[in-house]
C-alpha positions as CSV (number, residue, x, y, z in Angstrom):
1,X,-73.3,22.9,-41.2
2,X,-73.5,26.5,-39.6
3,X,-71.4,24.4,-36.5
4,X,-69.0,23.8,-39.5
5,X,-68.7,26.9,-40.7
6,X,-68.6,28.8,-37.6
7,X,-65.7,27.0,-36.4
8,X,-63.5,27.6,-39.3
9,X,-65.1,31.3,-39.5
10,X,-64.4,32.2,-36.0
11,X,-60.8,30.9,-36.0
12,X,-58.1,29.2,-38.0
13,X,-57.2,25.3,-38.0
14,X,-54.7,26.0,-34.9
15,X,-57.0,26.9,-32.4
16,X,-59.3,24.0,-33.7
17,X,-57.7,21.5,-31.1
18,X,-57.1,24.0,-28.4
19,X,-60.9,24.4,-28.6
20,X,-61.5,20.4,-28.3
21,X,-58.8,19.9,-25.7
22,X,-59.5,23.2,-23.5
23,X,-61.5,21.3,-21.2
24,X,-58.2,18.8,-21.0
25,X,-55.4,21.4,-21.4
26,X,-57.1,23.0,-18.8
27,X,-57.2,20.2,-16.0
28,X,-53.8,18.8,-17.5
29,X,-52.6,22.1,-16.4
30,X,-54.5,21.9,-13.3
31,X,-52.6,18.5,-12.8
32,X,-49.8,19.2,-13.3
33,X,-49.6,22.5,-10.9
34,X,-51.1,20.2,-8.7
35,X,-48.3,17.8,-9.0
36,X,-45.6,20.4,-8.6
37,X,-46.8,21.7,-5.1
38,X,-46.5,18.6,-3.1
39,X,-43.4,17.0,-5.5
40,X,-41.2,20.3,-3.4
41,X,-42.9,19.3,-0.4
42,X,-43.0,15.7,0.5
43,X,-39.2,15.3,0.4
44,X,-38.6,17.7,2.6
45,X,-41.4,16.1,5.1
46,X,-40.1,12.7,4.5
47,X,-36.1,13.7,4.4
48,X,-37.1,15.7,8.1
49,X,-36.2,18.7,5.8
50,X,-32.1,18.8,5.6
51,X,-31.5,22.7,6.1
52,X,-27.8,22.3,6.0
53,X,-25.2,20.0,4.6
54,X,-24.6,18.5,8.1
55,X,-28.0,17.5,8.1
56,X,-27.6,15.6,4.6
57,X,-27.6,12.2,4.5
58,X,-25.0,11.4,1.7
59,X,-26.3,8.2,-1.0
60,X,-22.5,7.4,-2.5
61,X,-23.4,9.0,-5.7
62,X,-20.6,11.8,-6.1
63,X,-22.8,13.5,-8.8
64,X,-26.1,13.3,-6.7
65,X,-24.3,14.1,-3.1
66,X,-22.5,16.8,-4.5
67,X,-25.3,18.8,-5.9
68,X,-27.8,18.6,-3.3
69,X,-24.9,19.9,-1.0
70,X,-23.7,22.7,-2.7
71,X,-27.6,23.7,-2.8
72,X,-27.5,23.6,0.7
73,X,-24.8,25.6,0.9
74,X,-26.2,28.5,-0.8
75,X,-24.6,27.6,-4.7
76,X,-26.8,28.4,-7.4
77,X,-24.1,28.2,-10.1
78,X,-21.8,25.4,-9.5
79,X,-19.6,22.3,-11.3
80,X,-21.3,19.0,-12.4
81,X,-19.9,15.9,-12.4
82,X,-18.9,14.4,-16.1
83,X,-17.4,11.5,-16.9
84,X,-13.8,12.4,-18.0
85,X,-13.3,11.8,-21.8
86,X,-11.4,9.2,-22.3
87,X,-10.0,7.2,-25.9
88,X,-11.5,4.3,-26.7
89,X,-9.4,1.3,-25.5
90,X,-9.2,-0.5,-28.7
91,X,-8.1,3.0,-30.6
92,X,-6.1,2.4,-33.4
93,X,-5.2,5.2,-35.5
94,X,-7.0,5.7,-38.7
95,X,-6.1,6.6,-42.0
96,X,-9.5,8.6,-42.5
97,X,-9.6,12.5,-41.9
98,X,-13.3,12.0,-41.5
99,X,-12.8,11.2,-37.8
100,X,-10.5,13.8,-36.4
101,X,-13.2,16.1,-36.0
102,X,-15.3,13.5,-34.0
103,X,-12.4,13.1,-31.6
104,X,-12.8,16.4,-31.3
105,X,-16.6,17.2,-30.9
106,X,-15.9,14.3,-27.7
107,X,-13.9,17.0,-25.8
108,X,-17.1,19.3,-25.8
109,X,-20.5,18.3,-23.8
110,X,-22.9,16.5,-26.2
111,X,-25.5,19.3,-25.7
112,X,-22.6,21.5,-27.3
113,X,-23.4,23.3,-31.1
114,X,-20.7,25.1,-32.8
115,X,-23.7,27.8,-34.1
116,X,-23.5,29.4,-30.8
117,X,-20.6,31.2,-28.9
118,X,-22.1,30.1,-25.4
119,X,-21.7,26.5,-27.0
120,X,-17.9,26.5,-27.6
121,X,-16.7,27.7,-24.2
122,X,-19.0,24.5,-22.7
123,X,-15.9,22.9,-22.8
124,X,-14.0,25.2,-20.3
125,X,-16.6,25.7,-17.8
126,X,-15.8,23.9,-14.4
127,X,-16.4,20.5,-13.8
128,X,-15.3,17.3,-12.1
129,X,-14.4,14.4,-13.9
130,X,-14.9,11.4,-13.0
131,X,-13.4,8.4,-14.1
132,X,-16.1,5.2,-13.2
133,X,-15.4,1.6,-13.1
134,X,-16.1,-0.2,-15.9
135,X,-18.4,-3.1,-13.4
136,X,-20.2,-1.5,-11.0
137,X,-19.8,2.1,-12.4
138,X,-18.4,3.4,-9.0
139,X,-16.2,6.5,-9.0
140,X,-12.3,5.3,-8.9
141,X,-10.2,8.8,-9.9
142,X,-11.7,12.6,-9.6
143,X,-9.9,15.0,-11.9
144,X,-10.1,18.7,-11.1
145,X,-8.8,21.5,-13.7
146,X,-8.3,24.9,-14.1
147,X,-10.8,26.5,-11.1
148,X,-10.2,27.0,-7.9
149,X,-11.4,25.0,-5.2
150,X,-12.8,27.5,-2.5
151,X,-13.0,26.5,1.6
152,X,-16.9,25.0,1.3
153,X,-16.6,23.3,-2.1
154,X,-13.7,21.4,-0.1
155,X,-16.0,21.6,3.1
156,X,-19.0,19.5,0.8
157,X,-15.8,17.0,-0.3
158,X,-15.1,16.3,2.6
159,X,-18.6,14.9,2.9
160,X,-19.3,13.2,0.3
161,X,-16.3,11.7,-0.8
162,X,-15.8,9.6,2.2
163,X,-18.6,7.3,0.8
164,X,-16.8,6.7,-2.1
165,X,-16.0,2.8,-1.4
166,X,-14.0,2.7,-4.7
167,X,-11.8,5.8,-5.3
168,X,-8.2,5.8,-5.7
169,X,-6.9,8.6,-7.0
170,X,-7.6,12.4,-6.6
171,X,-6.0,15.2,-9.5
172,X,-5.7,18.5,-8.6
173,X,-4.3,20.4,-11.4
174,X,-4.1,24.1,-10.9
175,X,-6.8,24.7,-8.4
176,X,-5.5,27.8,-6.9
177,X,-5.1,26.0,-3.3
178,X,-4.1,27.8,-0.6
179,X,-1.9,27.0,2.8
180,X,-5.6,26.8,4.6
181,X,-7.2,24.7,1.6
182,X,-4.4,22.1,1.7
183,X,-4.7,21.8,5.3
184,X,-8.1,21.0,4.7
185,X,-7.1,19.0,1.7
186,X,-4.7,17.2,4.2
187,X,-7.0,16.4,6.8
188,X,-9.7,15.2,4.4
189,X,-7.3,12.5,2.8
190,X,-7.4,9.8,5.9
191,X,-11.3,10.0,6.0
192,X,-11.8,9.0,2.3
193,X,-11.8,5.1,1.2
194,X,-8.6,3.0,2.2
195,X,-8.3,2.3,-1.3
196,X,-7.5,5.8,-2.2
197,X,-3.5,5.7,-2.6
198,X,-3.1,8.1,-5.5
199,X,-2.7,11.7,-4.8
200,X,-1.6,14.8,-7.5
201,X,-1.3,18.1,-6.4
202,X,0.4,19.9,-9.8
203,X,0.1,23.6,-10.4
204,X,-0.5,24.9,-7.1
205,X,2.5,27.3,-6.3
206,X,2.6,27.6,-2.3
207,X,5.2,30.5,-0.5
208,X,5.7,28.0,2.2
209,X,5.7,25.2,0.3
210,X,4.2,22.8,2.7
211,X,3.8,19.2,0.2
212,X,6.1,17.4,2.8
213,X,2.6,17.0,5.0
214,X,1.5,14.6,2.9
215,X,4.2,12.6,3.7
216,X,3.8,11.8,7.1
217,X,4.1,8.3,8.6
218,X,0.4,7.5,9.4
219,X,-0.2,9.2,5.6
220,X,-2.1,6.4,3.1
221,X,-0.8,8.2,0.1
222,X,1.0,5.4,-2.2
223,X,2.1,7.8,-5.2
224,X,3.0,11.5,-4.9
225,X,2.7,13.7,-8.1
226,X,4.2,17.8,-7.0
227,X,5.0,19.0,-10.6
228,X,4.8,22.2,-11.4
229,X,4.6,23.6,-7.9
230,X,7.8,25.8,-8.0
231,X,9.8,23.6,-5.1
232,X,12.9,24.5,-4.5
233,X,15.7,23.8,-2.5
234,X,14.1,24.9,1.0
235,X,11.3,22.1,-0.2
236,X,13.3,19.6,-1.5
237,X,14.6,20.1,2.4
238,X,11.3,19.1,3.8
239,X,10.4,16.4,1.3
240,X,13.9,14.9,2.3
241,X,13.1,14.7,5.8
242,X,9.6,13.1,5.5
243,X,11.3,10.6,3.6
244,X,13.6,9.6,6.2
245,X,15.5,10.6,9.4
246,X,17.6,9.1,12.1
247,X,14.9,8.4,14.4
248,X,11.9,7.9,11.8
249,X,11.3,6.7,7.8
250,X,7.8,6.9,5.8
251,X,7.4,3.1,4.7
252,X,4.2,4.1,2.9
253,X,5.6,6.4,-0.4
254,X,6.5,4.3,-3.6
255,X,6.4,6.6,-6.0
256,X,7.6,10.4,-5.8
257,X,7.6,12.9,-8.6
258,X,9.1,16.4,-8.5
259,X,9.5,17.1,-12.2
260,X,9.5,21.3,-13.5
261,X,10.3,22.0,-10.7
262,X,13.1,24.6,-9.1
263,X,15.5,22.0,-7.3
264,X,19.2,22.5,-7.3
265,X,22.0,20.8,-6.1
266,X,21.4,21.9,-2.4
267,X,17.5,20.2,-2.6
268,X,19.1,17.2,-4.9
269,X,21.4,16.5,-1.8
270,X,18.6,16.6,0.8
271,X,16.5,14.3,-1.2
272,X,20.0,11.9,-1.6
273,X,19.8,12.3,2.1
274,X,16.3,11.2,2.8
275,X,16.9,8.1,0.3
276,X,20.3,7.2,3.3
277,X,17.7,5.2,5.5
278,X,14.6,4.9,3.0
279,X,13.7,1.6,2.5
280,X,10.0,2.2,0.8
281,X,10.4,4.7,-2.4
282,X,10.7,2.4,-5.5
283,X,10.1,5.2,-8.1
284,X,11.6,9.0,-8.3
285,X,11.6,11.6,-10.9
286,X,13.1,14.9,-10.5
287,X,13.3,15.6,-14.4
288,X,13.0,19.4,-15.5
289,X,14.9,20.6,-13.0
290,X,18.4,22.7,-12.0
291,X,20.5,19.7,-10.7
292,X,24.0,20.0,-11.5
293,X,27.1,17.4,-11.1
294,X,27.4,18.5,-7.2
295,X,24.1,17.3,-6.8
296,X,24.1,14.2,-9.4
297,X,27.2,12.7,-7.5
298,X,25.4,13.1,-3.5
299,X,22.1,11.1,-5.2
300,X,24.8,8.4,-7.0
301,X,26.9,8.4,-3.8
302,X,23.6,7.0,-1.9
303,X,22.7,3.9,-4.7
304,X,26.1,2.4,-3.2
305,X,28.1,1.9,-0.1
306,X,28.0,5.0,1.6
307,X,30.0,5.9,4.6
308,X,27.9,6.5,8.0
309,X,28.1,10.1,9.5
310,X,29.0,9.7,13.5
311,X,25.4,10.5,14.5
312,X,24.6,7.6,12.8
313,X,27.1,5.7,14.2
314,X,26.1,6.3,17.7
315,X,22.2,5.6,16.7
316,X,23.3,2.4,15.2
317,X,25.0,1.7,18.9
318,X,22.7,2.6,20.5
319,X,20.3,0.3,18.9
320,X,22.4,-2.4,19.2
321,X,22.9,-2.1,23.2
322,X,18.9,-2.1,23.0
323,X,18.6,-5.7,20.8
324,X,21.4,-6.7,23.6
325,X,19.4,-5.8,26.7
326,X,16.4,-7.0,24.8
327,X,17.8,-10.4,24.2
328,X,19.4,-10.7,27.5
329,X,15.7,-9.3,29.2
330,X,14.8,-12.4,27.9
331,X,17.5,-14.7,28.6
332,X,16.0,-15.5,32.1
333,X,13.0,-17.2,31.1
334,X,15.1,-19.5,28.7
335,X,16.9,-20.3,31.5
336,X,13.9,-21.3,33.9
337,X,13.0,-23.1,30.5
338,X,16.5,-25.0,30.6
339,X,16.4,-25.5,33.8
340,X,12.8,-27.2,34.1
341,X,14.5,-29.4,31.0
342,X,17.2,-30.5,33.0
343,X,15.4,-31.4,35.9
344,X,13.2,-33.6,34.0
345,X,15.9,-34.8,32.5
346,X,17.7,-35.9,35.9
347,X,14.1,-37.5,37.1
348,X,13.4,-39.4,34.2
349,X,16.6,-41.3,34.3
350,X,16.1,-42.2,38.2
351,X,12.4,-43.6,37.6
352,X,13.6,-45.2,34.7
353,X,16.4,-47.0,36.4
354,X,13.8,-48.1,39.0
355,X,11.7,-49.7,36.6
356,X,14.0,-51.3,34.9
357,X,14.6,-52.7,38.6
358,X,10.9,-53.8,38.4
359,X,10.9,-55.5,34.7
360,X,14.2,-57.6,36.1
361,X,12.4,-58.6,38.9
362,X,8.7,-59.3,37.1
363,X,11.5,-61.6,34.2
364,X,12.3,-63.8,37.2
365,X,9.7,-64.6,38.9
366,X,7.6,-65.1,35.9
367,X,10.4,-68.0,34.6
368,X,9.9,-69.1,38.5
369,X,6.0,-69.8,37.5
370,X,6.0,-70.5,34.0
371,X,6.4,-73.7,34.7
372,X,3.3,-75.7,34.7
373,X,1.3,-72.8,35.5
374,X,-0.4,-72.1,32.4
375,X,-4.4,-71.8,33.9
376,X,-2.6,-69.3,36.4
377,X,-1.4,-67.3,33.2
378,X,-4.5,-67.2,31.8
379,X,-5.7,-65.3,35.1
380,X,-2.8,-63.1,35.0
381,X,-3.1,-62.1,31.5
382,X,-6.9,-61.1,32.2
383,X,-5.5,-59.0,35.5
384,X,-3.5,-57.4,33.1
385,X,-6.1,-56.2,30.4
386,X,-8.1,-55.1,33.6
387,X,-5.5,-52.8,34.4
388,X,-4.4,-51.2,31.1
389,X,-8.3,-50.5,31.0
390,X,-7.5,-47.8,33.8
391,X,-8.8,-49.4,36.8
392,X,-5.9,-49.0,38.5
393,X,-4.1,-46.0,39.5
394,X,-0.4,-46.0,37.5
395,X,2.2,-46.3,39.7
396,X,4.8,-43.7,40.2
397,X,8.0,-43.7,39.1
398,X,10.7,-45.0,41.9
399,X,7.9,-46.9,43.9
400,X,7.7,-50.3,42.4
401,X,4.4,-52.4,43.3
402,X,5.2,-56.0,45.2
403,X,2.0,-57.1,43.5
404,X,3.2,-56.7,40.1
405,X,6.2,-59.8,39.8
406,X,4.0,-62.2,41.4
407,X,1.0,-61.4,38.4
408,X,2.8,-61.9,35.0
409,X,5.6,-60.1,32.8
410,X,2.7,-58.4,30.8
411,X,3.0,-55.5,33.5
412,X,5.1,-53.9,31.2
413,X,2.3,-52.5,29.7
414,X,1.9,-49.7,32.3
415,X,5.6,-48.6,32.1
416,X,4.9,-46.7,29.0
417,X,2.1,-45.2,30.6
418,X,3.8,-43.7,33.1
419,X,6.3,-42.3,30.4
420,X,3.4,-40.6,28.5
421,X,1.4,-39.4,31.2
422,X,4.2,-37.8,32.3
423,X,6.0,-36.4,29.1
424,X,2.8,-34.8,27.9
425,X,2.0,-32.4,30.6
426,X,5.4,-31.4,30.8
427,X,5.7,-31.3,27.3
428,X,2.5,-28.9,26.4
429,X,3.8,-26.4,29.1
430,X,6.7,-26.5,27.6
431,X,5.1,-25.6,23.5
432,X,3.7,-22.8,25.3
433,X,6.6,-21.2,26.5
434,X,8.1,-21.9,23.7
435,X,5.6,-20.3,21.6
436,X,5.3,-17.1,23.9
437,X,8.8,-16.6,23.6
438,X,9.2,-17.5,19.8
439,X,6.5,-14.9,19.2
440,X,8.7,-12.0,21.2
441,X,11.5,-12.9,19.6
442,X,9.6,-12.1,16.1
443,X,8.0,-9.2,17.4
444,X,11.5,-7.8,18.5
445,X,13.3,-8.6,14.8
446,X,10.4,-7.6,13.0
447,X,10.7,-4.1,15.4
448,X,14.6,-3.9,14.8
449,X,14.7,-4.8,10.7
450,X,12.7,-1.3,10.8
451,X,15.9,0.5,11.0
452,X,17.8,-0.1,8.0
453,X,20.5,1.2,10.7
454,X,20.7,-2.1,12.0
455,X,21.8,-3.6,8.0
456,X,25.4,-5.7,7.9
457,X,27.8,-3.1,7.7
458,X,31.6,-3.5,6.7
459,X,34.6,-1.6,8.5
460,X,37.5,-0.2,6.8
461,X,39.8,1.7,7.7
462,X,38.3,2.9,11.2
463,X,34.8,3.6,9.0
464,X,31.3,2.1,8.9
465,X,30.3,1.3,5.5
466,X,26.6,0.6,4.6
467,X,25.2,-1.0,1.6
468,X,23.6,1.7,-0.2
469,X,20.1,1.8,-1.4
470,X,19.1,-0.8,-3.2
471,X,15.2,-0.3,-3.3
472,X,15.0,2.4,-5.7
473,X,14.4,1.0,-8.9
474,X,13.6,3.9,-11.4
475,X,15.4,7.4,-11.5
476,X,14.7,10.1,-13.8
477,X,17.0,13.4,-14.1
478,X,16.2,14.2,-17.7
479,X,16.9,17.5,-18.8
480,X,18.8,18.8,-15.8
481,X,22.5,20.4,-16.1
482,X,24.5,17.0,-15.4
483,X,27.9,16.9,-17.5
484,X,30.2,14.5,-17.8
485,X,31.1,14.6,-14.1
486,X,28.3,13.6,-13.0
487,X,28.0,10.5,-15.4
488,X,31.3,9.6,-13.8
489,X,29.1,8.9,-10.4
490,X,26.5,6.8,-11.8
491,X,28.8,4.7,-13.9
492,X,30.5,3.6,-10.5
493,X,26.9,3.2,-8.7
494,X,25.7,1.4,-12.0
495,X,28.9,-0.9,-12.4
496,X,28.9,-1.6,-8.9
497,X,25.2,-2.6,-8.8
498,X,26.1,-4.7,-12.1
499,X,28.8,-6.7,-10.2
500,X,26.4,-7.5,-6.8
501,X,23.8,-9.0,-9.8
502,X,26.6,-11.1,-10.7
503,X,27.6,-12.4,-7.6
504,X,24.4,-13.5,-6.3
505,X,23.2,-16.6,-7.7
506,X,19.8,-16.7,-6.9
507,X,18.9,-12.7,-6.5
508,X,17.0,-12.3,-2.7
509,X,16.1,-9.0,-2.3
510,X,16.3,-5.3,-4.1
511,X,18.7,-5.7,-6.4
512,X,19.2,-1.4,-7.4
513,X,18.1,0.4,-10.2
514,X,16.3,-1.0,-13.3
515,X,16.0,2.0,-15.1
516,X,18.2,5.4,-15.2
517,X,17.0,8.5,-17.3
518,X,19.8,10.7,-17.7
519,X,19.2,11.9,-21.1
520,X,19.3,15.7,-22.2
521,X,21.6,17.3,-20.4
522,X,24.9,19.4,-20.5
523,X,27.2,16.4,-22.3
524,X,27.7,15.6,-25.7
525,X,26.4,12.2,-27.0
526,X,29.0,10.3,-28.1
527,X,30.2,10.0,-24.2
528,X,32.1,7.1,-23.2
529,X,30.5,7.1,-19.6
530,X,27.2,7.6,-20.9
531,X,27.2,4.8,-23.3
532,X,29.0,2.4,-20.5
533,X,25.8,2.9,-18.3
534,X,23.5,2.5,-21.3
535,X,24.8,-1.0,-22.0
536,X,25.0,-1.9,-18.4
537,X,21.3,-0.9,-17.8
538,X,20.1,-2.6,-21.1
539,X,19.9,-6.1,-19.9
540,X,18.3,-4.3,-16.6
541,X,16.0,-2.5,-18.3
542,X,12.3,-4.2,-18.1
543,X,10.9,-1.9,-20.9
544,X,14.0,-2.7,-23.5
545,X,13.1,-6.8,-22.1
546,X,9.9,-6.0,-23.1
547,X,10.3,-4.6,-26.3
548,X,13.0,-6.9,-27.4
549,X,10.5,-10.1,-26.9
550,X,7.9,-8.2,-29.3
551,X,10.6,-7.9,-31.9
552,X,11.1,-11.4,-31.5
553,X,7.2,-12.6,-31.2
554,X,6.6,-10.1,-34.2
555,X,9.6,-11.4,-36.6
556,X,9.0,-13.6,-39.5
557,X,9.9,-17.2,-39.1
558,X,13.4,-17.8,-41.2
């Protein structure tokens, strides 16, 4: 009893248990110190104790990797890696107010409480986003916004985005790069994953505006995104030479955009210019922009026949002469190759005539025998087996055997043989020729159809006229400053495009635009051009096909 009431005298309830658990607090404690000592030091013993991010041995988790480096790199404060918010795929808009504020609450972290201030900035501190697959939950896109990206954070990317087996697109959105940073940028791109084909670089304002790098012909990017980067004419220059020159064309680039952006009529016409001999870019957008008719009518001009400048004559001659020496390079060995046919062709008829010679001769003297003689053609026709069995040398062609009439007329057995044996060797040197030379004949087309120089052309006049380009399929110049004038140009492109549909019966090939944006700019709406091309492009239009067979899937049965 005085134990009783000394314990509850001495101290209240709460120290009751830190009394009976001292003893455990105490080597829990002990234990746990204990465990904190060597959990810092056996990784570094058994990971030989990385000191640097050279050293680092990179796992292929982006969120894992990236830490650990920037660690190494002397980064106490740095981004994380978050899943980017994304809408639910089955979203379908509700009726219910109760739920906008959940949609909202997603944008912030989930650690996030509106009681604090720290808590409603969360949302604007840096991070990567990271969009995962849905299977093995591998990083596909990376979305960067709104904090620059400094030297050694792009130093640590380069290291541990290369394991990335699975990404395909990077975003860059107003990451404050620099002329040094996107070289860096640049020269990271080929070391990353050859599925990565999506690149966007939007926001990032450069003096020397140098985007046309990513452009080159051993580039991987698929899809280009420059908005908002301030190009202008003097850009639009260098963009339209890495799409295409005399001498060289990117055949990698499918999709370009250069929307809000500062291109005039001077860039519009070097772009029209790299789309001349382009043969790859499928989609363009140069929306939000200061393109006026001059401009519209040089990137219409090039969606049709177009005229050849003289330089590009003489390249066209010039690689014509070198498919003519090419061809003729090889016109000796199809000679030799004839030749070797004909003389087999002038032997086989004098050993056939020979052994024709032979056969008459074997006819007669077998009707000489026949008579009477039947034991004896018993022994013949068993001479005979002997011999197609191979024990017996054939006989060459032109030197009939004396032996042969006097056995029976079944010796016409090794005629063929003669025929074969020698037909097939003949014959497999001749597939191999034939295949070596039909494979340089490929490898020379396939090398000239690279030049889009080399296309039928049609002469008028005294002029070289090539079809214009017929790849690009989707062009967008909304809100530019395109007037009626400039329609004018794209109704003949579109009309003309319209009529080679027609003509072709079964369509082989690009066939020109699907899809032309042309909407808000500097004409009035009730434009007789403008609604022309509209009803031309309708029944062109996939996404006016598309809708149309919802209307009709969707409409009540009559």
């Amino acid at each position: 009893m005085s134990g009783e009431g000394s314990a509850p005298g001495t101290s209240p309830r709460a120290p009751r248990p830190l009394t009976q658990k001292t003893s455990g607090t105490v080597s829990k404690k002990g234990d746990r110190g204990a465990k904190e000592k060597p959990a810092t030091v056996p990784p570094q013993v058994g990971e030989e104790e990385p000191k640097s991010p050279e050293e680092y041995q990179c796992t292929g988790s982006l969120e894992t990797d990236f830490a650990e480096l920037c660690k190494l790199s002397g980064y106490t404060d740095f981004p994380k890696v978050v899943t980017r918010p994304r809408p639910h795929p089955n979203f379908v808009p509700s009726t219910s107010l109760s739920e906008k504020p959940t949609l909202d609450d997603q944008r912030l972290s989930g650690s996030c409480s509106l009681n604090s201030v720290e808590s409603k900035y969360v949302y604007f501190h840096p991070t990567i986003q990271v969009e995962l697959d849905s299977e093995d939950k591998s990083v596909k896109e990376i979305y960067i916004r709104g904090w620059k990206v400094e030297e050694r954070i792009l130093g640590i990317f380069s290291k541990c985005l290369p394991p990335l087996s699975q990404l395909q697109a990077i975003n860059l959105w107003k990451v404050g790069l620099t002329e040094k940073t996107l070289e860096t940028f640049i020269a990271l791109v080929p070391l990353c994953s050859p599925t990565l084909r999506k690149v966007c670089l939007e926001g990032n304002p450069l003096p020397e505006q140098p985007y046309h790098k990513l452009m080159t012909l051993d580039s991987p990017v698929v899809h280009l995104s420059l908005r908002n980067n301030n190009i202008d004419d003097r850009g639009a220059q260098l963009l339209g030479r890495a799409l295409s020159t005399l001498h060289s064309c990117n055949r990698t680039l499918v999709s370009l955009n250069l929307g809000f952006n500062h291109i005039g009529d001077e860039g519009a016409g070097h772009i029209a210019n790299g789309l001349r001999l382009n043969r790859s870019l499928l989609w363009l957008s140069l929306a939000h922009n200061r393109i006026r008719d001059k401009g519209a009518l040089h990137l219409a001009e090039v969606l049709r026949p177009f005229e050849l400048e003289h330089r590009e004559v003489v390249e066209r001659r010039r690689l014509l002469l070198a498919r003519g020496a090419r061809e003729r390079s090889q016109s000796p060995s199809r000679s030799r190759h004839g030749d070797s046919k004909t003389d087999r062709e002038k032997n086989q008829p004098t050993g056939l005539s020979s052994l024709t010679l032979d056969k008459t001769e074997k006819i007669q003297a077998v009707k000489a025998t026949a008579k009477g003689l039947g034991k004896k053609k018993e022994k013949s026709a068993e001479v005979v087996k002997k011999e197609k069995l191979g024990s017996a040398p054939s006989p060459i062609p032109g030197t009939p055997k004396k032996e042969d009439p006097a056995k029976t007329g079944k010796g016409k057995g090794t005629i063929p043989e003669q025929k074969v044996t020698k037909g097939k060797g003949l014959k497999t040197g001749s597939k191999e020729k034939r295949s070596t030379l039909l494979d340089s004949e490929l490898g020379a087309e396939a090398t000239e159809m690279l030049s889009p120089l080399l296309e039928p052309v049609e002469h008028r006049d005294g002029k070289v006229f090539m079809a214009g380009n017929k790849v690009l399929l989707y062009l967008n110049l909304i809100r530019n400053r395109i007037t009626e004038v400039g329609l004018e140009g794209f109704l003949i492109t579109v009309q003309w495009q319209a009529g080679l549909l027609k003509s072709q019966s079964v369509s082989k090939g690009p066939v020109g635009l699907l899809r032309l944006c042309l909407t808000k700019n500097l004409f009035s709406l009730p434009c007789p051009a403008y609604t022309t091309i509209q009803e031309l492009m309708l029944p062109r239009d996939p996404i006016s096909k598309a809708k149309a067979r919802e209307e009709e899937a969707t409409a009540p049965p009559t």
